[in-house]
C-alpha positions, 0 to 999 in steps of 0.5 A: 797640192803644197806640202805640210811643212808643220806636218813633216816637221812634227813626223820628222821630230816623231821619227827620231824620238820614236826610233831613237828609243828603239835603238837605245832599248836594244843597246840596253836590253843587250847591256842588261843580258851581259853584252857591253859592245852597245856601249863601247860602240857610243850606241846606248844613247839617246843621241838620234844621230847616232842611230840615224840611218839616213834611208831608213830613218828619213827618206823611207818614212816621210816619204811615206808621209808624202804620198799618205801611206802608213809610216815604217822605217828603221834606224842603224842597228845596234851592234851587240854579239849574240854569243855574248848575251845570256840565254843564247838564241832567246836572250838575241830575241829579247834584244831584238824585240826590245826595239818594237815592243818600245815602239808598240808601248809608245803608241799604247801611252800616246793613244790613252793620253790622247783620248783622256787629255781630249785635246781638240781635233785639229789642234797641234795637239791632236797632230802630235799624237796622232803622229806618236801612234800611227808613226810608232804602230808602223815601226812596229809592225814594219820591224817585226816582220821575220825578215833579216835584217829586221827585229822579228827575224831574230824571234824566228831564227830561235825557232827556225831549224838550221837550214833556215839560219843558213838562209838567214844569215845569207840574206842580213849579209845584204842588210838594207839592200834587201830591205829596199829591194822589198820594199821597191818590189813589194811596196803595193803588197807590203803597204797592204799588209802595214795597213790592215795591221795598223788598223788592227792596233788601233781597233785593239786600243780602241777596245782597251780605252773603250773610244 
């Protein structure tokens, strides 16, 4: 069985918009709470070179494409300092949730439109949204899980006691080193738990737009 160029092509030109909007509403987010290292660093831009990880950004997701699994990934972190934002430990998580929630509202639009444009299925078109939803559902889903260095650790480390912090901090010293051990150990279990989320959006948008 060949490989689909087009197909690629469209989830690689999905993959940087979606996710280069991720790591500029992060920068933006920590601008807007008082942190300005985003934009000294050149990162509160919606350049996707400057946000591109190249494991996390090329090779994980579309070799996810490849083999038909659910599409996750991630892009270079925006640097802000969460001593800097205001509203302390919370105004971190807001920065942090910045990135999926662009993500999640991303595929919200991209599945509505679908279904009101009622583009023809197999068409270009279809190809595109499709891509825009399940793509932008995976990173979601993928980065609010409450692993460091993940957006949703930051959600949990407001919450956690400081026994877990401590732990936390260990583990996001290891950043995509630990991501990619996850996901070389855990990948079966891992894209399970993408799935079954995944599906759980959709059957949310589904209910939304009544399709």
């Amino acid at each position: 069985m060949g490989i689909d160029i087009p197909l690629l092509l469209i989830v690689l030109g999905v993959i940087l918009f979606s996710m280069t909007l991720h790591e500029a509403m992060h920068g933006f987010v920590a601008y807007w709470l008082g942190d300005d290292t985003a934009k000294r660093e050149g990162r509160l831009t919606l350049n996707p070179i400057k946000h591109i990880d190249p494991f996390l950004t090329i090779i994980l997701p579309l070799g996810l494409a490849l083999v038909g699994g659910p599409i996750f990934g991630g892009a270079k972190p925006v640097p802000f300092r969460p001593d800097q934002v205001k509203g302390g430990d919370w105004g971190a998580a807001l920065v942090a949730l910045g990135g999926p929630l662009t993500n999640l509202f991303i595929a919200f639009i991209a599945f509505g439109i679908w279904v009101v444009s009622d583009v023809p299925p197999g068409s270009i078109a279809t190809t595109i949204f499709s891509a825009l939803v399940s793509v932008n559902l995976g990173f979601f889903v993928f980065n609010m899980l409450p692993i460091p260095p993940l957006d949703g650790s930051r959600v949990l480390y407001a919450l956690a006691p400081e026994f877990v912090r401590t732990g936390m901090r260990a583990i996001e010293q290891f950043g995509i080193i630990f991501i990619l051990i996850l996901v070389l150990l855990a990948g079966s279990l891992l894209g399970a738990y993408m799935s079954e989320a995944i599906h759980f959006f959709l059957l949310l948008f589904q209910t939304i737009f009544r399709v």
